[in-house]
N, CA, C and O atoms as a Tripos MOL2 file, in Angstrom:
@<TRIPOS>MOLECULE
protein
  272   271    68     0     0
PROTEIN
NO_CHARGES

@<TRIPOS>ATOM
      1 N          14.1190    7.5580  -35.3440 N.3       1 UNK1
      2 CA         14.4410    7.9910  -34.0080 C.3       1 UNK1
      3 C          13.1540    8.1320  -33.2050 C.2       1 UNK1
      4 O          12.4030    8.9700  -33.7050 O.2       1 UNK1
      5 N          12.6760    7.5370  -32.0750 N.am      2 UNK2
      6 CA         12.2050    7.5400  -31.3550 C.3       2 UNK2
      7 C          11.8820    8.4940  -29.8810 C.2       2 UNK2
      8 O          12.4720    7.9520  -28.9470 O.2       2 UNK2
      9 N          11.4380    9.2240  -29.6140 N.am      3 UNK3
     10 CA         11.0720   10.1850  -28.6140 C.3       3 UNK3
     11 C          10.7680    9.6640  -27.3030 C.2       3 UNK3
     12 O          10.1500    8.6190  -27.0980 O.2       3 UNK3
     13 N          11.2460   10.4620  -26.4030 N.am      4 UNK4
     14 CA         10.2760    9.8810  -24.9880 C.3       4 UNK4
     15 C           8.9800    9.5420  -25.0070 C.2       4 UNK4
     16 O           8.6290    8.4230  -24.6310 O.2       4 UNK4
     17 N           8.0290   10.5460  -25.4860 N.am      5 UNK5
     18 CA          6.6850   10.3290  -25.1530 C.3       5 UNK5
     19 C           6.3360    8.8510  -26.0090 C.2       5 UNK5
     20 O           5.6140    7.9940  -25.4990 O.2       5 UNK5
     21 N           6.9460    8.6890  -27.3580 N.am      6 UNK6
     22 CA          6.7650    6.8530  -27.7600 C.3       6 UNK6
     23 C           7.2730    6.2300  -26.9090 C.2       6 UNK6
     24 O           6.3740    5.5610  -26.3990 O.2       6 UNK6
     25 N           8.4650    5.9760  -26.2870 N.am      7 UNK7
     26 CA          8.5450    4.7340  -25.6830 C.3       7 UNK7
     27 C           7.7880    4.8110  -24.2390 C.2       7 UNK7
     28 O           8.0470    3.8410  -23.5270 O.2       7 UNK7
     29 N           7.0730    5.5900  -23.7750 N.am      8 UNK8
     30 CA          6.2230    5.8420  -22.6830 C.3       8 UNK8
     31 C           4.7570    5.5430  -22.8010 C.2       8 UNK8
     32 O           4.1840    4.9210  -21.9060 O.2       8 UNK8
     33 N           4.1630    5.9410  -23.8140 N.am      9 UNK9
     34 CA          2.9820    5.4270  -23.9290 C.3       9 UNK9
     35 C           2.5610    4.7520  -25.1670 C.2       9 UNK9
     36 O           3.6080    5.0720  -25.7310 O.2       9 UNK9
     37 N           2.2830    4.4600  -25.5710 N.am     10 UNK10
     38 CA          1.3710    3.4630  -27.1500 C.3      10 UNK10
     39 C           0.3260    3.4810  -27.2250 C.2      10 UNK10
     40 O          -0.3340    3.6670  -26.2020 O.2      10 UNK10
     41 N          -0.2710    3.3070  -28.4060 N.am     11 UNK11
     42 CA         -1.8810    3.8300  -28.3450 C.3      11 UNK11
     43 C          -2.1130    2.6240  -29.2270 C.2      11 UNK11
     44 O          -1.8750    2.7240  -30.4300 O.2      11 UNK11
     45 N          -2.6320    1.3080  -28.6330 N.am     12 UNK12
     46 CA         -2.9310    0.4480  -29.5740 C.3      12 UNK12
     47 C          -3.7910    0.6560  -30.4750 C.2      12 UNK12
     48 O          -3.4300    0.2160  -31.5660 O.2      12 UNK12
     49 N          -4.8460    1.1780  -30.4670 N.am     13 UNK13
     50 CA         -6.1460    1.1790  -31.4050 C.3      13 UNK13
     51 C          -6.4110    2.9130  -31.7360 C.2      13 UNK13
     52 O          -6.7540    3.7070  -30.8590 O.2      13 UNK13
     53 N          -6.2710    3.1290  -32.5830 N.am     14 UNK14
     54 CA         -6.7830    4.4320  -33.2170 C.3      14 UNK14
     55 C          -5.8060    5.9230  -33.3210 C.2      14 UNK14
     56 O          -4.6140    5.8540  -33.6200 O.2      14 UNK14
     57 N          -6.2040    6.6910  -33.1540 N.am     15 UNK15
     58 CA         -5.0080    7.9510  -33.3380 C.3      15 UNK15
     59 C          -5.5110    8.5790  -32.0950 C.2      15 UNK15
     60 O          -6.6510    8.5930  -31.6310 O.2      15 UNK15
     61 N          -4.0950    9.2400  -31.5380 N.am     16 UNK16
     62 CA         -4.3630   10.2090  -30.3150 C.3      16 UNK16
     63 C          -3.6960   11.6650  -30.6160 C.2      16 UNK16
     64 O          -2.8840   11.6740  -31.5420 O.2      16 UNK16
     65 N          -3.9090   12.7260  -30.0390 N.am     17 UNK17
     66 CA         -3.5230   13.4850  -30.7350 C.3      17 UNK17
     67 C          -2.6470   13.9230  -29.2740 C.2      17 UNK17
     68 O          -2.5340   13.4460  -28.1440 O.2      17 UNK17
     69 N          -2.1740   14.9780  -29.9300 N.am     18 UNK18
     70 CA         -1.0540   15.5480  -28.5920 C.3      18 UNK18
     71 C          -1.5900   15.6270  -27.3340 C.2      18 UNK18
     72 O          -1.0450   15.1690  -26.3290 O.2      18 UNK18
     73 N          -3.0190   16.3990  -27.3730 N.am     19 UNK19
     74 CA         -3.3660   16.6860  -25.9690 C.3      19 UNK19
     75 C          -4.3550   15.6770  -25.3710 C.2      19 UNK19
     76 O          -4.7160   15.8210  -24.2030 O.2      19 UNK19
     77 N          -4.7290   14.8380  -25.9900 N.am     20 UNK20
     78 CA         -5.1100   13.4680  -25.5760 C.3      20 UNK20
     79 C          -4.2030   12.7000  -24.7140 C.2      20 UNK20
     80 O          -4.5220   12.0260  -23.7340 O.2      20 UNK20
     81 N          -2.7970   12.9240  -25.3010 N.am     21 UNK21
     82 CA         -1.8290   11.7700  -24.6460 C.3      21 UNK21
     83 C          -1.2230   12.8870  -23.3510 C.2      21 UNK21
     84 O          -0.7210   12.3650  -22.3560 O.2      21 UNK21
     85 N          -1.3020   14.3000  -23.4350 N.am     22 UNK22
     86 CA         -0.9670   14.9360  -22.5350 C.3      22 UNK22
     87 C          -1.8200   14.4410  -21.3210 C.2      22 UNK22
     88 O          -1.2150   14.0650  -20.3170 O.2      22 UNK22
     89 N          -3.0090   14.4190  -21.3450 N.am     23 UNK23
     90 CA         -4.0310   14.2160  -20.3370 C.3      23 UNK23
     91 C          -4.0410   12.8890  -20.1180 C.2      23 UNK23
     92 O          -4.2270   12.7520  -18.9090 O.2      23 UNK23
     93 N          -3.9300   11.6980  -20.7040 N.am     24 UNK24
     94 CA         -4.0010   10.4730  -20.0260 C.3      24 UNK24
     95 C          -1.9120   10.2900  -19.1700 C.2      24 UNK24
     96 O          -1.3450    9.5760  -18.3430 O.2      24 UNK24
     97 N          -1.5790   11.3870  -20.0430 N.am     25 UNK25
     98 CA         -0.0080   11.4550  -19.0290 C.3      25 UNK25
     99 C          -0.5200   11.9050  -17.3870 C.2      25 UNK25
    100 O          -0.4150   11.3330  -16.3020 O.2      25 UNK25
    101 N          -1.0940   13.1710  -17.8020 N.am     26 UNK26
    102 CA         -1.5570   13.9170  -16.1680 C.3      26 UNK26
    103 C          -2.0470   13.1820  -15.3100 C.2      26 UNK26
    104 O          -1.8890   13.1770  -14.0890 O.2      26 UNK26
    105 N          -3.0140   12.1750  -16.3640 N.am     27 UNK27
    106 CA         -3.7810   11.4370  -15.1950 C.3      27 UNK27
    107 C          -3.0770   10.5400  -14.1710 C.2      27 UNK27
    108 O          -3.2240   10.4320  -12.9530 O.2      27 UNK27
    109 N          -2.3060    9.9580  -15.0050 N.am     28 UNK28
    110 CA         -1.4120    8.9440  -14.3790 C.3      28 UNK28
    111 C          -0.1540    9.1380  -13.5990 C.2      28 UNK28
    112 O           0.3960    8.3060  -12.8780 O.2      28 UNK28
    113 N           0.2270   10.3850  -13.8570 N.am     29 UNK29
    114 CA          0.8120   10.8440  -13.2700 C.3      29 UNK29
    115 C           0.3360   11.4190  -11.5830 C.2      29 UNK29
    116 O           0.9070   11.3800  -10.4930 O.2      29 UNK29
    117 N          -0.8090   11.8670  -11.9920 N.am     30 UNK30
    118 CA         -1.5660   12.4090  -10.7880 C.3      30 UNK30
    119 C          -1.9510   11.1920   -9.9790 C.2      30 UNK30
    120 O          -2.0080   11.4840   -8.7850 O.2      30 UNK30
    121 N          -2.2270    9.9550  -10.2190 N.am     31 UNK31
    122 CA         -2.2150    8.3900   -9.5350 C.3      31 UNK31
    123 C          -1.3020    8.3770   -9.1260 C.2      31 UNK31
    124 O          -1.4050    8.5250   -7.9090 O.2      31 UNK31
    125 N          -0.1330    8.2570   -9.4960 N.am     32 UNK32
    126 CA          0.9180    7.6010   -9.1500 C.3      32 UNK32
    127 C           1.5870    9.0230   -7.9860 C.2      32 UNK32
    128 O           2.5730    8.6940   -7.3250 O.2      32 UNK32
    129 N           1.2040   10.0840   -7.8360 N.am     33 UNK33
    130 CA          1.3440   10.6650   -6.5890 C.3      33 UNK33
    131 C           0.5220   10.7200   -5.6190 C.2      33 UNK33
    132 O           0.6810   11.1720   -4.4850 O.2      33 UNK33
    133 N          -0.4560   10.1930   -6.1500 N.am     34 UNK34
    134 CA         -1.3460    9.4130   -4.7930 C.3      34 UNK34
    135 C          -1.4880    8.3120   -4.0710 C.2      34 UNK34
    136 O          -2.3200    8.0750   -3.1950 O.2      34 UNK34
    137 N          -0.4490    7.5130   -4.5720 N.am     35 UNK35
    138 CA         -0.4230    6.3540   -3.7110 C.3      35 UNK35
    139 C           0.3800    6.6270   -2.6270 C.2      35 UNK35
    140 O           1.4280    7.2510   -2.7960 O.2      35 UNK35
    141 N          -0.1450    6.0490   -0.9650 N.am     36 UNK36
    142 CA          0.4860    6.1090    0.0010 C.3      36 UNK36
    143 C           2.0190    5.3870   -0.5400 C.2      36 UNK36
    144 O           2.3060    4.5260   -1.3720 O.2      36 UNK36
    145 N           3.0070    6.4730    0.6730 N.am     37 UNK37
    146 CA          4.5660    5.7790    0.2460 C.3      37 UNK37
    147 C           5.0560    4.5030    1.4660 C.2      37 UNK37
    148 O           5.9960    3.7320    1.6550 O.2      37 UNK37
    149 N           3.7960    4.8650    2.0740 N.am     38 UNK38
    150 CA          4.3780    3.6400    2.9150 C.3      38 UNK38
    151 C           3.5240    2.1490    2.3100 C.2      38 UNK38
    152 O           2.3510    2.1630    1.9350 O.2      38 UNK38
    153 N           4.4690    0.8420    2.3260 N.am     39 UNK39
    154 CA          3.5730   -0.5490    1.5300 C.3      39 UNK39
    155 C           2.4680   -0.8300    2.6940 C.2      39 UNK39
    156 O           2.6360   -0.8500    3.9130 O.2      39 UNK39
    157 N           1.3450   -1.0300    1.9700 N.am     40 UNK40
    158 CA          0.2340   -2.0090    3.1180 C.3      40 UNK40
    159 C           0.9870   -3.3660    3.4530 C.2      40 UNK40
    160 O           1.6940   -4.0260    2.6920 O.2      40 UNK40
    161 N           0.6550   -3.6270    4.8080 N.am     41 UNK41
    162 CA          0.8820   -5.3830    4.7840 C.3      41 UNK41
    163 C           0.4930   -6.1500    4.1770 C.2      41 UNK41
    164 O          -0.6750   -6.2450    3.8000 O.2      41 UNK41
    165 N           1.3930   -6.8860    3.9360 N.am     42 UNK42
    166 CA          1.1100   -8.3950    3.0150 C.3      42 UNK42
    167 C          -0.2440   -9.0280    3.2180 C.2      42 UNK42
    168 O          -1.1110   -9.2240    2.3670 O.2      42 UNK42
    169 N          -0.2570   -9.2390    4.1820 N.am     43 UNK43
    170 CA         -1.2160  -10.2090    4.7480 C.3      43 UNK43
    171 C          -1.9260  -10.2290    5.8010 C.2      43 UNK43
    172 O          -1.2860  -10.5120    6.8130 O.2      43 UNK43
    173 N          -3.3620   -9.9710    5.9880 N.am     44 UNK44
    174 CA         -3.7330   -9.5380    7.7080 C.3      44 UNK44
    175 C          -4.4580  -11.0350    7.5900 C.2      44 UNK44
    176 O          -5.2500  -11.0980    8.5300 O.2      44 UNK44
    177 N          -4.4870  -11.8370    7.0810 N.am     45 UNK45
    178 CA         -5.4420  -12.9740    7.3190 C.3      45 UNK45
    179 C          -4.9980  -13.6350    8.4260 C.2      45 UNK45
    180 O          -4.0790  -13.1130    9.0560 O.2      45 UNK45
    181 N          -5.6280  -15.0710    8.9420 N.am     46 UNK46
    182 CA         -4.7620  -15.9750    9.8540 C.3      46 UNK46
    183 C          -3.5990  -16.7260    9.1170 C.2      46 UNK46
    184 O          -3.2510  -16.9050    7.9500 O.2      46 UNK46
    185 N          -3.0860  -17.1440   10.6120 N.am     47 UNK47
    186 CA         -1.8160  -18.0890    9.5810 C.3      47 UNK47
    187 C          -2.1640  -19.4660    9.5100 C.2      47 UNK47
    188 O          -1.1780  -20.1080    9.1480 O.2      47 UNK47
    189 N          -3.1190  -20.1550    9.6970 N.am     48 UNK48
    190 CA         -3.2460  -21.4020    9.5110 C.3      48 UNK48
    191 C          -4.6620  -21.6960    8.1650 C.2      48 UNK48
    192 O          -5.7840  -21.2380    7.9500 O.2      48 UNK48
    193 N          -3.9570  -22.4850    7.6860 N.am     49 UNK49
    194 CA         -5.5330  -22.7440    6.1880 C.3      49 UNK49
    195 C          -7.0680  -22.7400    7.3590 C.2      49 UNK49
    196 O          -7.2020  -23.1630    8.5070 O.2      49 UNK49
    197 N          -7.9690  -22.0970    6.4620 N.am     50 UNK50
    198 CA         -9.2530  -22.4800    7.0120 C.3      50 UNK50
    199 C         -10.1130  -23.2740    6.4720 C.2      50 UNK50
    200 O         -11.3360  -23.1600    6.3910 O.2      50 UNK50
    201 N          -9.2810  -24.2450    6.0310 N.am     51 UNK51
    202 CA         -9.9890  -25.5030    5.7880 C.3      51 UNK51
    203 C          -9.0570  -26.7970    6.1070 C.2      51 UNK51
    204 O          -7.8680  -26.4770    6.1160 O.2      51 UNK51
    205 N          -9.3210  -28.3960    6.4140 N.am     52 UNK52
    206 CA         -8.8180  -28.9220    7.3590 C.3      52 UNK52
    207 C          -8.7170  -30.6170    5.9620 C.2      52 UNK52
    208 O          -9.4410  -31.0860    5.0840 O.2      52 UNK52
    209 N          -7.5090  -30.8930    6.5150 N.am     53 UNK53
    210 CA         -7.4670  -32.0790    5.4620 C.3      53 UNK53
    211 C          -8.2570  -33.4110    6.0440 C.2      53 UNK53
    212 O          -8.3300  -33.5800    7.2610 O.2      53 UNK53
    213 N          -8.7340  -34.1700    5.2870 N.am     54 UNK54
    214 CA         -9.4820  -35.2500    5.3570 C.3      54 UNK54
    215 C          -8.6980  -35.9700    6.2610 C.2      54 UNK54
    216 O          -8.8020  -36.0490    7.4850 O.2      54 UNK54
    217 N          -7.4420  -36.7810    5.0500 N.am     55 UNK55
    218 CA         -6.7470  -37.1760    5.4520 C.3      55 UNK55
    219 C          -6.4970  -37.1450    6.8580 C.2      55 UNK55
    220 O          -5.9360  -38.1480    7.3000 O.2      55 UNK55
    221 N          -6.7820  -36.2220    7.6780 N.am     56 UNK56
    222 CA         -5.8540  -35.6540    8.8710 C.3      56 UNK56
    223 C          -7.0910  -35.9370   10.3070 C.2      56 UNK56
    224 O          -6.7670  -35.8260   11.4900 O.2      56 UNK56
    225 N          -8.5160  -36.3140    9.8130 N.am     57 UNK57
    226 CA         -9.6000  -36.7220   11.0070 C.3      57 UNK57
    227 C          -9.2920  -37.7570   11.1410 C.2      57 UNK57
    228 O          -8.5010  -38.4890   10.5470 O.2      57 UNK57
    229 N         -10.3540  -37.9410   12.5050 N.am     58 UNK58
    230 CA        -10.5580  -39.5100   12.5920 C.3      58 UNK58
    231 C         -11.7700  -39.7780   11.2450 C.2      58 UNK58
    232 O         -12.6070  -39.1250   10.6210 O.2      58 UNK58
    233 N         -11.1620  -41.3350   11.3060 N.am     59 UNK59
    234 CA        -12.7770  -41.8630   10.6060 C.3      59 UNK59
    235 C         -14.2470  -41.9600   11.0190 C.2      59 UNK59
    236 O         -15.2020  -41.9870   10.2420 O.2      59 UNK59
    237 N         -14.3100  -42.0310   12.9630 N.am     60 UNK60
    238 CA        -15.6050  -41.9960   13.0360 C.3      60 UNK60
    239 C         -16.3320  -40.2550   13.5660 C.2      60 UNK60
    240 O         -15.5880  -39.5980   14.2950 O.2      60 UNK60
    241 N         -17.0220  -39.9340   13.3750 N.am     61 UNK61
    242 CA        -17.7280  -38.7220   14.1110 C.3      61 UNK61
    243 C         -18.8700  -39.0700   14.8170 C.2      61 UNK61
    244 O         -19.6480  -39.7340   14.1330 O.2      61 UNK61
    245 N         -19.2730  -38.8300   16.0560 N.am     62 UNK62
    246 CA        -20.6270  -38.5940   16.4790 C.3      62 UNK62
    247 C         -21.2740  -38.4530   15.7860 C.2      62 UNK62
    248 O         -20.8660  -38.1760   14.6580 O.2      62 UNK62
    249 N         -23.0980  -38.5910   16.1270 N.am     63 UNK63
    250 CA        -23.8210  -38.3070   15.3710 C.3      63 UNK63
    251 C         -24.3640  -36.7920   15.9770 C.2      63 UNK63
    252 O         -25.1950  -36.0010   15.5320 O.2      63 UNK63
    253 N         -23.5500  -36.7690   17.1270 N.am     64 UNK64
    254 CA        -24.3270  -35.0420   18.2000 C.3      64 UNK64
    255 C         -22.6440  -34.5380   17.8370 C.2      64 UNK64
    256 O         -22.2360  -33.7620   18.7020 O.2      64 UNK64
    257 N         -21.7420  -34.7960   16.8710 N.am     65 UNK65
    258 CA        -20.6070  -34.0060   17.3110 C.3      65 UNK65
    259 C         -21.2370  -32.5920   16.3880 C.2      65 UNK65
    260 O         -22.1090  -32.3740   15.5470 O.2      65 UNK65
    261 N         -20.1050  -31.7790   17.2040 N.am     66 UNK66
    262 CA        -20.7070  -30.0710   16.3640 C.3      66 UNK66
    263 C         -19.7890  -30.3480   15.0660 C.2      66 UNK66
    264 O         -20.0030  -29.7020   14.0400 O.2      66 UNK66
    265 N         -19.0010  -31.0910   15.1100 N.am     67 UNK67
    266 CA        -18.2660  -31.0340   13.8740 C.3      67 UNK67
    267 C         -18.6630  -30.9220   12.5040 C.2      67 UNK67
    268 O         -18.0250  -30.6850   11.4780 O.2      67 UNK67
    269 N         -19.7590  -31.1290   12.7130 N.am     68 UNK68
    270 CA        -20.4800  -31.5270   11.7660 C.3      68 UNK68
    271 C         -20.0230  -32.6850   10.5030 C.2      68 UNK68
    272 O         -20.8310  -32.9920    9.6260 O.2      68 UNK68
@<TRIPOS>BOND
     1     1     2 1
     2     2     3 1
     3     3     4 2
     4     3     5 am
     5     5     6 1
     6     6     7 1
     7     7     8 2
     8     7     9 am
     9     9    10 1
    10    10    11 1
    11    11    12 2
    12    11    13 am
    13    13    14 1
    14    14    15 1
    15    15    16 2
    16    15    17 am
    17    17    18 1
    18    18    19 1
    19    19    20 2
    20    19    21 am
    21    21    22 1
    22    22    23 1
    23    23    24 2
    24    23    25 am
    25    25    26 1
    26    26    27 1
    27    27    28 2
    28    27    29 am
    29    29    30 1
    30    30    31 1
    31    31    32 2
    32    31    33 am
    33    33    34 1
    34    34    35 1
    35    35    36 2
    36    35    37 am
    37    37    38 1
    38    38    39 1
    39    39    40 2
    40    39    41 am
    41    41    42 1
    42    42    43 1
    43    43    44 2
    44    43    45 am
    45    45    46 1
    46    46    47 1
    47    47    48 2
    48    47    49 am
    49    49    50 1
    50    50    51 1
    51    51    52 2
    52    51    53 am
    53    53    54 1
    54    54    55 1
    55    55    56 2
    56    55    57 am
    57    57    58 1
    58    58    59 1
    59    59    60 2
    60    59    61 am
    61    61    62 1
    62    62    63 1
    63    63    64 2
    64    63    65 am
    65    65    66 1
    66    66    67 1
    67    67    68 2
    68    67    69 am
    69    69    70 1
    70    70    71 1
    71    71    72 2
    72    71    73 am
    73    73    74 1
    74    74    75 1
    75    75    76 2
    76    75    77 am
    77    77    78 1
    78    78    79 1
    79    79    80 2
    80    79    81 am
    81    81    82 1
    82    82    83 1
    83    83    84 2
    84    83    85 am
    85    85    86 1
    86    86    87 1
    87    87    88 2
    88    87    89 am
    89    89    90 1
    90    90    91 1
    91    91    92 2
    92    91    93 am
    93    93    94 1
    94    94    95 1
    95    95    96 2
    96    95    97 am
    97    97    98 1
    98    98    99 1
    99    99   100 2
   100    99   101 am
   101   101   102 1
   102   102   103 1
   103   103   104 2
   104   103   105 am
   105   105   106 1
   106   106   107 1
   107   107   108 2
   108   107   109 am
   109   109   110 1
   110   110   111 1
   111   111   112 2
   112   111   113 am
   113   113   114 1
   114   114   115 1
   115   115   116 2
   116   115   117 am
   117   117   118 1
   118   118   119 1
   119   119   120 2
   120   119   121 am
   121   121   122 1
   122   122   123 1
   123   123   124 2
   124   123   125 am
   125   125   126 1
   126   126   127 1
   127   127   128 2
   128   127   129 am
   129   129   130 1
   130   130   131 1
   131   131   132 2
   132   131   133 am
   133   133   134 1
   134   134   135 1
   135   135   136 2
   136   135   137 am
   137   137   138 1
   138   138   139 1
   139   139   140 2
   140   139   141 am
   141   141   142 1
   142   142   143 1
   143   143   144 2
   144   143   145 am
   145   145   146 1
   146   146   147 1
   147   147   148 2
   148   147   149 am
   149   149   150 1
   150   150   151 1
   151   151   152 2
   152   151   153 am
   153   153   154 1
   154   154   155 1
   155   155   156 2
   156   155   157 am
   157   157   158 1
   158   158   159 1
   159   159   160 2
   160   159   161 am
   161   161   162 1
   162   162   163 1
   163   163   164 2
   164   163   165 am
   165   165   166 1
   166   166   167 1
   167   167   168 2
   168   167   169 am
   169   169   170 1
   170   170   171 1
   171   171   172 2
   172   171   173 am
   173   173   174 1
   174   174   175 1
   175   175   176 2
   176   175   177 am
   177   177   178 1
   178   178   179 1
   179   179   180 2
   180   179   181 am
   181   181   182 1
   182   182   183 1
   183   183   184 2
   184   183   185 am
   185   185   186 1
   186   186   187 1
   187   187   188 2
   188   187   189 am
   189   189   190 1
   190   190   191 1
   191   191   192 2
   192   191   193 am
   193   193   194 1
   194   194   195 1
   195   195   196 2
   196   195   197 am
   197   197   198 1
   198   198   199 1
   199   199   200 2
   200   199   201 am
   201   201   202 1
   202   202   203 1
   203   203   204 2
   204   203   205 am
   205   205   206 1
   206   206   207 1
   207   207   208 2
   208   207   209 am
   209   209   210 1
   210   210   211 1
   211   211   212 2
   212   211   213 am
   213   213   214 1
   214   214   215 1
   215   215   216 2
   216   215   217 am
   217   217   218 1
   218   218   219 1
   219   219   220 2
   220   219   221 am
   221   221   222 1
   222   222   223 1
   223   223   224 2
   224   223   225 am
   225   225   226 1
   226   226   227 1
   227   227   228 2
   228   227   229 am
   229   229   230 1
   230   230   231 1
   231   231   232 2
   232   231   233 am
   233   233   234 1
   234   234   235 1
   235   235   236 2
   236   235   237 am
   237   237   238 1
   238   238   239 1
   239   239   240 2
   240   239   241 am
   241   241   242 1
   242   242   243 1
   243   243   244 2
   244   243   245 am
   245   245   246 1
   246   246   247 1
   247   247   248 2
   248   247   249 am
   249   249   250 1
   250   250   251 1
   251   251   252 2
   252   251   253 am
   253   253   254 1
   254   254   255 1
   255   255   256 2
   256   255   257 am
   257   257   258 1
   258   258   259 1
   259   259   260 2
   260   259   261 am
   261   261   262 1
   262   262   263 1
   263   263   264 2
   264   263   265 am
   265   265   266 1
   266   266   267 1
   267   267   268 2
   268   267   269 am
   269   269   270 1
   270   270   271 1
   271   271   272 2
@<TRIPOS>SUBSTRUCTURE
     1 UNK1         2 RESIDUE 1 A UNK
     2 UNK2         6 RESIDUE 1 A UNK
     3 UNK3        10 RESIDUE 1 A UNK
     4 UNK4        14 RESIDUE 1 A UNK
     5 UNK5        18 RESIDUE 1 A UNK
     6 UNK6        22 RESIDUE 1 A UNK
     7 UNK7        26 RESIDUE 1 A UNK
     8 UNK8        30 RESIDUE 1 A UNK
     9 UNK9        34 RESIDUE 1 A UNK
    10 UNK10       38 RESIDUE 1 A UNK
    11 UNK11       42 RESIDUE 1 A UNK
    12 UNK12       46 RESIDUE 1 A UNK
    13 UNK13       50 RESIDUE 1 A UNK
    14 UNK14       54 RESIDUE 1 A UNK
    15 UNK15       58 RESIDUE 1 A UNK
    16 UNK16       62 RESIDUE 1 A UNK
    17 UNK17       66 RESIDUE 1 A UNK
    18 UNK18       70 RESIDUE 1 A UNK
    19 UNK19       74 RESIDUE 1 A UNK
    20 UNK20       78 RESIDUE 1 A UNK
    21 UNK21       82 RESIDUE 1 A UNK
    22 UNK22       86 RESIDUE 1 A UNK
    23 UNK23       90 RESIDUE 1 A UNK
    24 UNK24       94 RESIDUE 1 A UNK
    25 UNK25       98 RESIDUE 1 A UNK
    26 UNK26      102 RESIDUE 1 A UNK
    27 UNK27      106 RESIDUE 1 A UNK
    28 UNK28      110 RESIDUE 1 A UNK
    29 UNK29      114 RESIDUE 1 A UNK
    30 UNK30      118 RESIDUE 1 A UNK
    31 UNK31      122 RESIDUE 1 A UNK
    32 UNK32      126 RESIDUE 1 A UNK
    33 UNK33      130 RESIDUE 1 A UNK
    34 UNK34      134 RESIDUE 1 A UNK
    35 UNK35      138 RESIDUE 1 A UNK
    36 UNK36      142 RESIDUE 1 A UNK
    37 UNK37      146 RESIDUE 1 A UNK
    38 UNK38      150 RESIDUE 1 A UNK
    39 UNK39      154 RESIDUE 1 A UNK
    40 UNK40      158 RESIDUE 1 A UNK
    41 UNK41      162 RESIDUE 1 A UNK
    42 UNK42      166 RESIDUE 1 A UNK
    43 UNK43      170 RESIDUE 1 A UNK
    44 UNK44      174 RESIDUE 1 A UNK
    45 UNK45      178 RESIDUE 1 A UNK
    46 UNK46      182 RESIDUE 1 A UNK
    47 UNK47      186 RESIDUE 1 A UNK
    48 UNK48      190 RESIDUE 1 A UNK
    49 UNK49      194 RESIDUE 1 A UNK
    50 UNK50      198 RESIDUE 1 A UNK
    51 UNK51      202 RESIDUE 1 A UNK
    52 UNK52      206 RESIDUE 1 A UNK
    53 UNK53      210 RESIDUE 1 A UNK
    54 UNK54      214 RESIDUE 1 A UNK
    55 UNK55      218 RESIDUE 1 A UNK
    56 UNK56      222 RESIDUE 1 A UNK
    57 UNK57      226 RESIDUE 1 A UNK
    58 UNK58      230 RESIDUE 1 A UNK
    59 UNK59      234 RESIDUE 1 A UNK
    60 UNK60      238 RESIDUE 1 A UNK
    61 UNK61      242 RESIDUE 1 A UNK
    62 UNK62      246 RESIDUE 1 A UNK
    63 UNK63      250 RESIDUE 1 A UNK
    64 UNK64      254 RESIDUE 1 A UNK
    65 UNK65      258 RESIDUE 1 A UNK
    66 UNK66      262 RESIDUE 1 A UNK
    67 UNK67      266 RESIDUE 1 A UNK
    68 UNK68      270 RESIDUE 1 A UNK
């Protein structure tokens, strides 16, 4: 039979003892009431790629274009 506190945490490597796993509980617990409840936005970047397909120039350029 299995307990809450096993299926909640696992301790891959070594032995933890009660108040070890109490305190990495608190900790995480104490994170997880610090995250703002409202979501950040997805995405503040632009909406178009900032980089430009080959394919998609002309073939010739100036030799004074800024295009470089």
């Amino acid at each position: 039979m299995t307990t809450a506190a096993e299926s909640v945490l696992r301790v891959e490597k070594g032995l933890a003892d009660p108040e070890e796993l109490a305190a990495i509980t608190a900790v995480l617990l104490a994170r997880a009431a610090a995250q703002p409840t409202a979501p950040a936005p997805a995405h503040r970047g632009r909406d178009t790629a900032g980089w430009r397909r080959l394919e998609r120039t002309p073939g010739f350029r100036a030799p004074h274009s800024w295009q470089g």
